[in-house]
N, CA, C and O atoms as a printed pandas DataFrame, in Angstrom:
     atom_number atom_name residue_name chain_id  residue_number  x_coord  y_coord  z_coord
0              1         N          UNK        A               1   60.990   91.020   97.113
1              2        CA          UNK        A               1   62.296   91.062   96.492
2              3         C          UNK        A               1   63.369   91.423   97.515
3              4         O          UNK        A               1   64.457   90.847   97.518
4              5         N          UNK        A               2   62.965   92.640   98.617
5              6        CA          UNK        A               2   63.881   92.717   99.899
6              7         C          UNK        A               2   64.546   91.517  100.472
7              8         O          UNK        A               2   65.743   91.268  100.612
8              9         N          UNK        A               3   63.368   90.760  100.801
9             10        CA          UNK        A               3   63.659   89.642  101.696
10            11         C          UNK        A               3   64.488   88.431  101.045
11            12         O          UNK        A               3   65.306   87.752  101.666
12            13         N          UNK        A               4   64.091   88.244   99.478
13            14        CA          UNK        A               4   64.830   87.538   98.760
14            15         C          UNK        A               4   66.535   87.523   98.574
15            16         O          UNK        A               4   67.392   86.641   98.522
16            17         N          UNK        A               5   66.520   89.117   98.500
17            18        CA          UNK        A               5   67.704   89.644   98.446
18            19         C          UNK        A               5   68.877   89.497   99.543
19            20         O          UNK        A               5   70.059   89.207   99.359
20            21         N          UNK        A               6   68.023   89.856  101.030
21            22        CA          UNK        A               6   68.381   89.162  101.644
22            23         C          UNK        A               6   68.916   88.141  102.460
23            24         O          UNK        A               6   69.905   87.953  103.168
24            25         N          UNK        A               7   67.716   87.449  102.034
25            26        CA          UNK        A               7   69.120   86.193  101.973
26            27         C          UNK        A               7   70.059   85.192  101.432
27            28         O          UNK        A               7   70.428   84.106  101.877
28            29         N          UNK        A               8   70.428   86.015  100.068
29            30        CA          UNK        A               8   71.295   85.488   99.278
30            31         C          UNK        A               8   72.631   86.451  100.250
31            32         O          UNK        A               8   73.791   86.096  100.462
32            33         N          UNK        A               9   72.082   87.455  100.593
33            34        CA          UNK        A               9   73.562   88.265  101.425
34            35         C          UNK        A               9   73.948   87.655  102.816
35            36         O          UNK        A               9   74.856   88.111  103.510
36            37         N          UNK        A              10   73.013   86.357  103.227
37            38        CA          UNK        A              10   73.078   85.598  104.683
38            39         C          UNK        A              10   74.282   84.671  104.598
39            40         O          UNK        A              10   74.341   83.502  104.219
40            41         N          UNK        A              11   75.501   85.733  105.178
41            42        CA          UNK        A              11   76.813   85.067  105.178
42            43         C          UNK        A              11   76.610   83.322  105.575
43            44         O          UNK        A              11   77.384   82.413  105.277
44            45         N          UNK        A              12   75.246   83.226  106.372
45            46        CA          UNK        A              12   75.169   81.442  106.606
46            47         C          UNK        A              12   75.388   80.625  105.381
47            48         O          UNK        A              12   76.051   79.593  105.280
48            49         N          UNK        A              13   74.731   81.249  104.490
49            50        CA          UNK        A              13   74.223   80.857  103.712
50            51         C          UNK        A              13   75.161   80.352  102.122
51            52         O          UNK        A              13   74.900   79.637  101.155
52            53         N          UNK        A              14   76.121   81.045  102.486
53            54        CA          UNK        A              14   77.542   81.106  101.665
54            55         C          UNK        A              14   77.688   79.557  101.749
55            56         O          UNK        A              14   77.368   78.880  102.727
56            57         N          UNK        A              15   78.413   78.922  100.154
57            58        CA          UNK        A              15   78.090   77.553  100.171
58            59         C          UNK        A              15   79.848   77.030  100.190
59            60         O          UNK        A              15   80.730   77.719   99.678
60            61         N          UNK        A              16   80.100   75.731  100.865
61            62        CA          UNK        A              16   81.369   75.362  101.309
62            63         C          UNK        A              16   81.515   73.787  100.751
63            64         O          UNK        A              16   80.662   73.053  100.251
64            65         N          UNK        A              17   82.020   73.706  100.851
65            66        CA          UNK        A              17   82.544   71.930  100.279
66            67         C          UNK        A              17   83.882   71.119  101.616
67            68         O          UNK        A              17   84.894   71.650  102.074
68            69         N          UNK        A              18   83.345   69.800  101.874
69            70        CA          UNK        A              18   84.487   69.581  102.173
70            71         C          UNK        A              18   84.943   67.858  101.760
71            72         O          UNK        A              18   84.416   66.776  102.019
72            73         N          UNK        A              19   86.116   68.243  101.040
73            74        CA          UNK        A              19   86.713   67.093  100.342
74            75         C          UNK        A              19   87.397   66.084  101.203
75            76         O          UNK        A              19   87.682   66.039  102.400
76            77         N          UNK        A              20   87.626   64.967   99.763
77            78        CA          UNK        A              20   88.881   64.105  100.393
78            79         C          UNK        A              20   88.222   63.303  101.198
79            80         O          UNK        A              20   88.956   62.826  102.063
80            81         N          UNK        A              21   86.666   62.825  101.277
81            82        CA          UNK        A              21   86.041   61.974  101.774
82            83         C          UNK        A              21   86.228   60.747  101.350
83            84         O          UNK        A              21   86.149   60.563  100.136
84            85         N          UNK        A              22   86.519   59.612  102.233
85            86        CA          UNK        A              22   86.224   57.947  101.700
86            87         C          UNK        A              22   84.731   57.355  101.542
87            88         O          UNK        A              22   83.895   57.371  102.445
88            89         N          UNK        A              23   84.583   56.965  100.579
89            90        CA          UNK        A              23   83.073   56.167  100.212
90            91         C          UNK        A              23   82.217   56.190  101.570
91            92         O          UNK        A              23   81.129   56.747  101.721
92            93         N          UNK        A              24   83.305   55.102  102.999
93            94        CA          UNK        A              24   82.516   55.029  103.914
94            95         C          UNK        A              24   81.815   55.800  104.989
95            96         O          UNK        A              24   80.806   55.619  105.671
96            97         N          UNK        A              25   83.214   57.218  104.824
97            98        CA          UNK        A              25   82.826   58.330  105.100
98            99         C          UNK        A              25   81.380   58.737  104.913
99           100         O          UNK        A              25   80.663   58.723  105.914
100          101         N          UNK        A              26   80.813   59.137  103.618
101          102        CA          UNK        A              26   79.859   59.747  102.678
102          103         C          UNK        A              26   78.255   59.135  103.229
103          104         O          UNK        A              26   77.209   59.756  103.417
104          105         N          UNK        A              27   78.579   57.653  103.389
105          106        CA          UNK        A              27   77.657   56.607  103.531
106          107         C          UNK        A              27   77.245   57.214  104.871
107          108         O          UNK        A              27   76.302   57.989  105.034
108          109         N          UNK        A              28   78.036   56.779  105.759
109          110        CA          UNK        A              28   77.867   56.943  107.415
110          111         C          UNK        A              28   77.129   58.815  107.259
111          112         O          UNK        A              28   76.082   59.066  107.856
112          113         N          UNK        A              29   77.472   59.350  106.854
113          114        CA          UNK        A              29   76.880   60.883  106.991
114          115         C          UNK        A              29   75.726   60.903  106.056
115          116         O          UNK        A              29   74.704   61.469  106.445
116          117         N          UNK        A              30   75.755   60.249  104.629
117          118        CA          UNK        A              30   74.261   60.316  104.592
118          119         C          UNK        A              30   73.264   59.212  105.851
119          120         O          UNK        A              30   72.202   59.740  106.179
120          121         N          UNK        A              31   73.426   58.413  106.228
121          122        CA          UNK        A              31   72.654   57.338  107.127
122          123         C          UNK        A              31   72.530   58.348  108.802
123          124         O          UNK        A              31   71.624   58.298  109.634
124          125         N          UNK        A              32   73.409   58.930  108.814
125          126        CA          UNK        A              32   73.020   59.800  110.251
126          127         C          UNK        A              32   72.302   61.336  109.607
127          128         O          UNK        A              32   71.848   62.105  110.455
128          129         N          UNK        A              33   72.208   61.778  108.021
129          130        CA          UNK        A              33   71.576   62.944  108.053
130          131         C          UNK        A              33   70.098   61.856  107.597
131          132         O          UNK        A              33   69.166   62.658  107.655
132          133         N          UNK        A              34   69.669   60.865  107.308
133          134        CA          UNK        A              34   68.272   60.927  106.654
134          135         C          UNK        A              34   67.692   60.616  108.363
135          136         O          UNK        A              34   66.516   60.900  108.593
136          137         N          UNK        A              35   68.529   60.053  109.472
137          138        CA          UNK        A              35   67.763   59.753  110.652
138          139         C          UNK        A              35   67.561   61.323  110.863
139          140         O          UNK        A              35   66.415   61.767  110.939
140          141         N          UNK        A              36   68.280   61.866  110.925
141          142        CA          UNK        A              36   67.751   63.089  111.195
142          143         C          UNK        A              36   66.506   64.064  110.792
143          144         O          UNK        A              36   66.024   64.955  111.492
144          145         N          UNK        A              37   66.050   63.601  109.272
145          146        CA          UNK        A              37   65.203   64.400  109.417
146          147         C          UNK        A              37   65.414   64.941  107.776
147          148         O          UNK        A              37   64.577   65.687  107.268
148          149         N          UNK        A              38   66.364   64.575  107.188
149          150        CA          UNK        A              38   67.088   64.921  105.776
150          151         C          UNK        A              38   66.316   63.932  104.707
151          152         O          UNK        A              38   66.257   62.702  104.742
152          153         N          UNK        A              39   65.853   64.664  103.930
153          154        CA          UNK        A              39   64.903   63.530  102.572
154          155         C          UNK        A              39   65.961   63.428  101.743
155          156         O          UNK        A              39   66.957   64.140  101.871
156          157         N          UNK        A              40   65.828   62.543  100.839
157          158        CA          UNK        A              40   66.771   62.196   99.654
158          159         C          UNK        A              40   65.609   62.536   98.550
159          160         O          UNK        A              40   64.479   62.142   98.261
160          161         N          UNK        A              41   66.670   63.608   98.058
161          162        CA          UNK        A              41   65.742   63.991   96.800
162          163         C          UNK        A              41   66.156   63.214   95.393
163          164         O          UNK        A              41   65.322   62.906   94.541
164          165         N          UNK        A              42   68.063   62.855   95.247
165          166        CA          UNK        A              42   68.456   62.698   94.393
166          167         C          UNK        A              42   69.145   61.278   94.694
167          168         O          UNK        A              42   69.539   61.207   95.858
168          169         N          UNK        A              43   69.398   60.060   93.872
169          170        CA          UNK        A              43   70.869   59.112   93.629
170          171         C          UNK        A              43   71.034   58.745   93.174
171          172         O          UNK        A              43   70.065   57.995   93.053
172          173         N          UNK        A              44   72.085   58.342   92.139
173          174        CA          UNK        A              44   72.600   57.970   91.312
174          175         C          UNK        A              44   72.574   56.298   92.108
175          176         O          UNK        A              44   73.092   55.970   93.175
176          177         N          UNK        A              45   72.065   55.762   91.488
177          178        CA          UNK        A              45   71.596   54.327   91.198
178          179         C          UNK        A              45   72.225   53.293   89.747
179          180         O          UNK        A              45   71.819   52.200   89.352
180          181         N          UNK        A              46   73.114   53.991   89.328
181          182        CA          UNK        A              46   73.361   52.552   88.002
182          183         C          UNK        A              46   74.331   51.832   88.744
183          184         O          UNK        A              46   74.939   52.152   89.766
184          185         N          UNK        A              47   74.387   50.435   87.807
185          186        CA          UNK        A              47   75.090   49.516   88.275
186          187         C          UNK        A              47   76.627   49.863   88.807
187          188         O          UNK        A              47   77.347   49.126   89.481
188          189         N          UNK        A              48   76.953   51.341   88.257
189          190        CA          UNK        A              48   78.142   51.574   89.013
190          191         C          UNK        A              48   78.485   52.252   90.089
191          192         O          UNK        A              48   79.626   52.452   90.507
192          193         N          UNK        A              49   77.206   52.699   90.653
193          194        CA          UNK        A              49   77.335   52.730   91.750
194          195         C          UNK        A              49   77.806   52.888   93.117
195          196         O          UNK        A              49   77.133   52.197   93.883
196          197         N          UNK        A              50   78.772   53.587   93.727
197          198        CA          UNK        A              50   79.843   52.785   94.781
198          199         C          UNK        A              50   80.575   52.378   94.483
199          200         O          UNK        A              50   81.334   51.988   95.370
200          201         N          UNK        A              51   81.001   52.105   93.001
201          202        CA          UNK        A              51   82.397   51.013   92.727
202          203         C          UNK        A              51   83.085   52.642   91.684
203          204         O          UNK        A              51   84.306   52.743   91.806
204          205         N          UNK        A              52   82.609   53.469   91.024
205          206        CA          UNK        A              52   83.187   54.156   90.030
206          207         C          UNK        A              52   82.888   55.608   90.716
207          208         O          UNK        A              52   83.788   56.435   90.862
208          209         N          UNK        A              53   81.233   55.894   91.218
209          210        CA          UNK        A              53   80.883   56.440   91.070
210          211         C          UNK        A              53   79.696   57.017   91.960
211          212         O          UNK        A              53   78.817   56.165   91.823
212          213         N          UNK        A              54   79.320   57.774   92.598
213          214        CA          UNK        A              54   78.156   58.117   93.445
214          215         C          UNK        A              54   77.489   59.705   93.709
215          216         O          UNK        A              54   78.113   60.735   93.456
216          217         N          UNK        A              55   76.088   59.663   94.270
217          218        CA          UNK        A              55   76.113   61.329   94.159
218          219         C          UNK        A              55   74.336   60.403   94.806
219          220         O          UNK        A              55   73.573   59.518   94.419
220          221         N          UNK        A              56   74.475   61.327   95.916
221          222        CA          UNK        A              56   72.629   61.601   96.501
222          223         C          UNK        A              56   73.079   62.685   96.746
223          224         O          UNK        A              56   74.261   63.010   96.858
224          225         N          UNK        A              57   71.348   63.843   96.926
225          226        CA          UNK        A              57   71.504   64.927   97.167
226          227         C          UNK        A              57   70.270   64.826   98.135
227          228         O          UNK        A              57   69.224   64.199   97.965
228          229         N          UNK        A              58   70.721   65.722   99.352
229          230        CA          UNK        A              58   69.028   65.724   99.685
230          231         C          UNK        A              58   68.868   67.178  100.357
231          232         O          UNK        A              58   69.687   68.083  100.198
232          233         N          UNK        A              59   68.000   67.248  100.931
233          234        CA          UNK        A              59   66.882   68.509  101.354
234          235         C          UNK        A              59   66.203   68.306  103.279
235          236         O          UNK        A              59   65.791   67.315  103.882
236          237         N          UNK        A              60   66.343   69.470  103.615
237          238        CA          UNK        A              60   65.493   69.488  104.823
238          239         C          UNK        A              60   65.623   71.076  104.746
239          240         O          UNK        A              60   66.543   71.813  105.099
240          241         N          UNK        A              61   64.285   71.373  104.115
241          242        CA          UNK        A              61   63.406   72.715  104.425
242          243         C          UNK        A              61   64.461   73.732  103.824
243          244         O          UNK        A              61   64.800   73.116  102.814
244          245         N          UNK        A              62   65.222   74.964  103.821
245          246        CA          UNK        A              62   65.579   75.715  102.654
246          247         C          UNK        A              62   66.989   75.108  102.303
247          248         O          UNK        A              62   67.556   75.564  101.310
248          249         N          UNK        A              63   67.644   74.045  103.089
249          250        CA          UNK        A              63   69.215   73.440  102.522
250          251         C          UNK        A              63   69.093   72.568  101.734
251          252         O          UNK        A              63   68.003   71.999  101.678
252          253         N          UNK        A              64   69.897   72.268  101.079
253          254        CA          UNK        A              64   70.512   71.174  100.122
254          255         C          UNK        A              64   71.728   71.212  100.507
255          256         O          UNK        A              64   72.321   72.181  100.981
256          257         N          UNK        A              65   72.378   69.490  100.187
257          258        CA          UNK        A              65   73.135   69.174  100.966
258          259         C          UNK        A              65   73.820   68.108   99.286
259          260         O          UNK        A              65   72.877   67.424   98.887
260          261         N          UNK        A              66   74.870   67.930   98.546
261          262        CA          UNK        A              66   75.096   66.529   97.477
262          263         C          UNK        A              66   76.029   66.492   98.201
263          264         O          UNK        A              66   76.785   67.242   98.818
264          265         N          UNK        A              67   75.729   64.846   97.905
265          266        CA          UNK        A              67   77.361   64.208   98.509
266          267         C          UNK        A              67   77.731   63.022   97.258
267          268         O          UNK        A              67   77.236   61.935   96.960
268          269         N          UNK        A              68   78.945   63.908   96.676
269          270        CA          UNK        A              68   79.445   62.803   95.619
270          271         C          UNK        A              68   80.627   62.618   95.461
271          272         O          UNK        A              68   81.430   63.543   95.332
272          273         N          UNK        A              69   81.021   61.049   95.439
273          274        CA          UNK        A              69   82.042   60.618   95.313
274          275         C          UNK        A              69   82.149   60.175   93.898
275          276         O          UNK        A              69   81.205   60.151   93.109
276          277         N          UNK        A              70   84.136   59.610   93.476
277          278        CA          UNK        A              70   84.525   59.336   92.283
278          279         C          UNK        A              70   85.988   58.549   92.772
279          280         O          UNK        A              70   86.425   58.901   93.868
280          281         N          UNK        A              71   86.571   57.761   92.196
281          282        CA          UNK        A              71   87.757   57.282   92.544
282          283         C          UNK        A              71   88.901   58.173   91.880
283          284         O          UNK        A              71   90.040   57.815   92.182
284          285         N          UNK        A              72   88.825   58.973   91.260
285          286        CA          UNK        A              72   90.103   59.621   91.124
286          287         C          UNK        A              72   89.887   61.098   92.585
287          288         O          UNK        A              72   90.848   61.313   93.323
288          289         N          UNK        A              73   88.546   61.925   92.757
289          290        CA          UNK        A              73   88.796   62.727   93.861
290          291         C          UNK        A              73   88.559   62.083   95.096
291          292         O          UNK        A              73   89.063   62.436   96.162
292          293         N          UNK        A              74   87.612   60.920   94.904
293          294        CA          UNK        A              74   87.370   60.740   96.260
294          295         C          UNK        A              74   86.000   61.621   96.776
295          296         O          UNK        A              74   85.627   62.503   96.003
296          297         N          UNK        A              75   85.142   61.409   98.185
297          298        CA          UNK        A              75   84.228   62.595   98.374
298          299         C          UNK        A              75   84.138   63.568   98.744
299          300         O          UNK        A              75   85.056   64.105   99.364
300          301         N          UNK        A              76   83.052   64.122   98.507
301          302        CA          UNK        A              76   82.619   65.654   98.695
302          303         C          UNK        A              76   81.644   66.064   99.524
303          304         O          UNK        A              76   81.219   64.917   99.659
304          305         N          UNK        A              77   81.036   66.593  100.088
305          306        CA          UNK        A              77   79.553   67.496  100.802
306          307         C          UNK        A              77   80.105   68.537  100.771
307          308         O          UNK        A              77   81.039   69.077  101.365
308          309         N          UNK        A              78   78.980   68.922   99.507
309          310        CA          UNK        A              78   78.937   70.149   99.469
310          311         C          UNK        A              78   77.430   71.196   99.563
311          312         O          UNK        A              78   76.449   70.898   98.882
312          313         N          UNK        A              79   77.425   72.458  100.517
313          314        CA          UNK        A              79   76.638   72.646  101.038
314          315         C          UNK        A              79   76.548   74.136  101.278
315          316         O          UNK        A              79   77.389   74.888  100.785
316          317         N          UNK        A              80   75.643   74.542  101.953
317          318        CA          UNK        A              80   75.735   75.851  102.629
318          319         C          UNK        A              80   76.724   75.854  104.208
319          320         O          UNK        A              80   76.529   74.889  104.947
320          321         N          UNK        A              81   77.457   76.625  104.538
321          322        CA          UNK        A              81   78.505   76.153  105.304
322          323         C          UNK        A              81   78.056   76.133  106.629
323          324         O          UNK        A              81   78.527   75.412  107.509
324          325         N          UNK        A              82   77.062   77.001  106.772
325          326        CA          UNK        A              82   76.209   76.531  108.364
326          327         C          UNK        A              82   75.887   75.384  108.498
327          328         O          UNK        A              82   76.202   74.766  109.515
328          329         N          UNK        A              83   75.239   74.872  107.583
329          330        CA          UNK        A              83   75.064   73.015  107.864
330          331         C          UNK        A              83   76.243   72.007  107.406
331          332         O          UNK        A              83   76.203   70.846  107.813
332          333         N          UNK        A              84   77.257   72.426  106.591
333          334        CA          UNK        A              84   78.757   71.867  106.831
334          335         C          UNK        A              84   78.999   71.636  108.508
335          336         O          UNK        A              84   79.240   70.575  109.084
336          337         N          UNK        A              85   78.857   72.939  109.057
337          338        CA          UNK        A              85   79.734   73.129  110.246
338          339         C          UNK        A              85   78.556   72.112  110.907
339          340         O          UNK        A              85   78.564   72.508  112.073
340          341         N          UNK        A              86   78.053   71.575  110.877
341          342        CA          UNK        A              86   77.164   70.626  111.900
342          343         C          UNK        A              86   77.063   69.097  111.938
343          344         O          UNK        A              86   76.366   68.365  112.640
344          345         N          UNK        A              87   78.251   68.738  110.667
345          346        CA          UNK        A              87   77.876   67.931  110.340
346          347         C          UNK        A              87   79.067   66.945  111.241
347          348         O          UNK        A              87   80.141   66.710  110.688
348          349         N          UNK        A              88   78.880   66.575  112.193
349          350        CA          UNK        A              88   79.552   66.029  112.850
350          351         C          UNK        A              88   80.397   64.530  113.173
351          352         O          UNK        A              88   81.356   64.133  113.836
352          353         N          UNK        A              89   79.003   63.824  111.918
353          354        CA          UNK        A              89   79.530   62.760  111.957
354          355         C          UNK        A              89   80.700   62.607  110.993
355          356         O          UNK        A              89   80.954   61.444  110.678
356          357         N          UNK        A              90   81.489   63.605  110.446
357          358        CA          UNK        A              90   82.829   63.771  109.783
358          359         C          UNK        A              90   83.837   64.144  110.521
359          360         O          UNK        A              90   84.951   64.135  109.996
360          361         N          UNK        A              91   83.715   64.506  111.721
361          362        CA          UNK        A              91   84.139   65.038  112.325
362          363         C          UNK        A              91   86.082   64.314  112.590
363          364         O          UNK        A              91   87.223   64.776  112.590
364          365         N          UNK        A              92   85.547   63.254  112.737
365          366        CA          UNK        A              92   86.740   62.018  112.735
366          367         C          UNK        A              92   87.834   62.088  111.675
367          368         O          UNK        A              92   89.053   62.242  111.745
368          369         N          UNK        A              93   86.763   61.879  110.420
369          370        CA          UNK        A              93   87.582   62.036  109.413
370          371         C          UNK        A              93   88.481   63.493  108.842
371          372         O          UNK        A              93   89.520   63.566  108.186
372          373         N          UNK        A              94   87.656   64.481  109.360
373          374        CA          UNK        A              94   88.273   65.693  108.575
374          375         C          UNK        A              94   89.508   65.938  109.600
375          376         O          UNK        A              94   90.670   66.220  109.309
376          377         N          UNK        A              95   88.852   65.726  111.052
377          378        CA          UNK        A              95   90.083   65.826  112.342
378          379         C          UNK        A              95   91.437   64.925  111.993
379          380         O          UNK        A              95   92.576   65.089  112.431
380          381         N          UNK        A              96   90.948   63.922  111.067
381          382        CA          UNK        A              96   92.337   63.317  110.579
382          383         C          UNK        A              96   93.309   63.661  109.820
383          384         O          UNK        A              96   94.503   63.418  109.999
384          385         N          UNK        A              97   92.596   64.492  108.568
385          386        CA          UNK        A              97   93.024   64.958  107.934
386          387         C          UNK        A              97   93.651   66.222  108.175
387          388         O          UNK        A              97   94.331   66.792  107.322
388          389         N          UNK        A              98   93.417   66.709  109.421
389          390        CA          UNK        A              98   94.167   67.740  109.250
390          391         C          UNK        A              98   95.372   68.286  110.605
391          392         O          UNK        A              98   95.756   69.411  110.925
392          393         N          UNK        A              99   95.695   66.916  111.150
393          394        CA          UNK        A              99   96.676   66.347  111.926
394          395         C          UNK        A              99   97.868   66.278  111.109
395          396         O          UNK        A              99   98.003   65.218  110.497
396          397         N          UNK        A             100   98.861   67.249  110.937
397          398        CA          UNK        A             100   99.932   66.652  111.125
398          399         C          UNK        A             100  100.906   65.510  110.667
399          400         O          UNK        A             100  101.228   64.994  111.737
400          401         N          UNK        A             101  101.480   64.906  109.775
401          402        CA          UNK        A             101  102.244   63.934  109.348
402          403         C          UNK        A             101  103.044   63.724  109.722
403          404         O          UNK        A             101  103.940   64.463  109.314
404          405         N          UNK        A             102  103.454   62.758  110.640
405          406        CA          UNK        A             102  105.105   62.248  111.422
406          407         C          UNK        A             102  105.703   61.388  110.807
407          408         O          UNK        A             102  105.176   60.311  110.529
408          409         N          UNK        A             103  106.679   61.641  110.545
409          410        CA          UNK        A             103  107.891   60.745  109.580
410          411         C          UNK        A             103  108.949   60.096  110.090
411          412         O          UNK        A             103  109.730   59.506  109.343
């Protein structure tokens, strides 16, 4: 129960989200986390698919990782924030987002 306790108090472990992802975004970061080593546990598979709607979730050893999109928010990964911070192949996109607007 110590150890359990533990590491629910593992500031790593504290869970983060980061929004405002595009479809192709989501795609490209799940396709570079399953080379890595990331299983797909979960996906939403109906015919709508990518056009309305999306959500895989997957797993490598104690993380979970969903990544779901919608056309009114747009996407998400949301996660424990130690493996947020690694996730690099967003790197582009979030660096865009948080540049600055010139008018």
């Amino acid at each position: 129960m110590v150890r359990y306790m533990g590491v629910l108090g593992d500031p790593q472990l504290t869970p983060g989200t980061i929004e405002g992802l595009p479809p192709f975004a989501l795609r490209k970061a799940i396709d570079a986390l399953l080379r890595s080593g990331w299983i797909k546990t979960f996906e939403y598979d109906r015919e709508d698919a990518w056009v309305d709607y999306a959500r895989v979730e997957l797993r490598k050893g104690r993380f979970k990782l969903r990544l779901e999109w919608d056309q009114d928010s747009g996407g998400s990964v949301a996660g424990p924030r130690e493996v947020l911070h690694e996730l690099h192949v967003l790197d582009p996109w979030t660096q865009m987002q948080a540049r600055p607007v010139i008018h």
